[in-house]
VMD Tcl script that draws the C-alpha trace (Angstrom):
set ca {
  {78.45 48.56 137.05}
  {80.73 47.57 139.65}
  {83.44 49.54 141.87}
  {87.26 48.39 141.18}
  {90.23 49.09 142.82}
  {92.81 50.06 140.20}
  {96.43 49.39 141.08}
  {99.07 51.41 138.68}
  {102.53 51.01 138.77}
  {105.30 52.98 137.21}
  {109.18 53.36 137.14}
  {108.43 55.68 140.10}
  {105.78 54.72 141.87}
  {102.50 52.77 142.53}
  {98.96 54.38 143.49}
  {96.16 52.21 144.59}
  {92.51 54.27 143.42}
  {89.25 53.43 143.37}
  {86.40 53.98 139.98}
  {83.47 53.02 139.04}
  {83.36 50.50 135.34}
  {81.42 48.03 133.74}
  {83.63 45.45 133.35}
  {87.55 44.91 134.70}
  {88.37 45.59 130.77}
  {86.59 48.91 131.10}
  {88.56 49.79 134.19}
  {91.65 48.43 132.72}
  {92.21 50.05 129.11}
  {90.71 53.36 130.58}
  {93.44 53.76 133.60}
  {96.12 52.57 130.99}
  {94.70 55.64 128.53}
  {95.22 58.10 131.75}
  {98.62 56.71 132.78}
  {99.98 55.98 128.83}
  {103.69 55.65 131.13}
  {102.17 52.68 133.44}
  {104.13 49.34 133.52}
  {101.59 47.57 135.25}
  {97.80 47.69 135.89}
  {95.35 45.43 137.69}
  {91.86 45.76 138.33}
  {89.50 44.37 141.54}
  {86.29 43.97 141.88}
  {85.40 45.48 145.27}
  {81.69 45.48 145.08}
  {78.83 45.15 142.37}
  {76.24 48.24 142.19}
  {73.07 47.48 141.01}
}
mol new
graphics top color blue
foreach p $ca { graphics top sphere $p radius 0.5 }
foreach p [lrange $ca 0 end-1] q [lrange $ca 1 end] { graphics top cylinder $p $q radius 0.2 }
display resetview
């Protein structure tokens, strides 16, 4: 498990949040399932929990 720092962008706007995932794929396809309307996602690896 590692924490990532999502970044989301839409027509609108762009939100910078943090979560907790497995893998940057994980963190990823999740955000894009909770923001269907996002043109852009990236994912970070701040810091691995072990």
């Amino acid at each position: 498990m590692a924490i990532y720092r999502i970044t989301i962008k839409t027509a609108q706007a762009r939100w910078s949040i943090t979560g907790l995932f497995a893998s940057s794929c994980e963190a990823v396809i999740q955000t894009l399932a909770d923001w269907p309307e996002a043109r852009c996602i990236s994912a970070r690896c701040i810091r691995s929990v072990q």
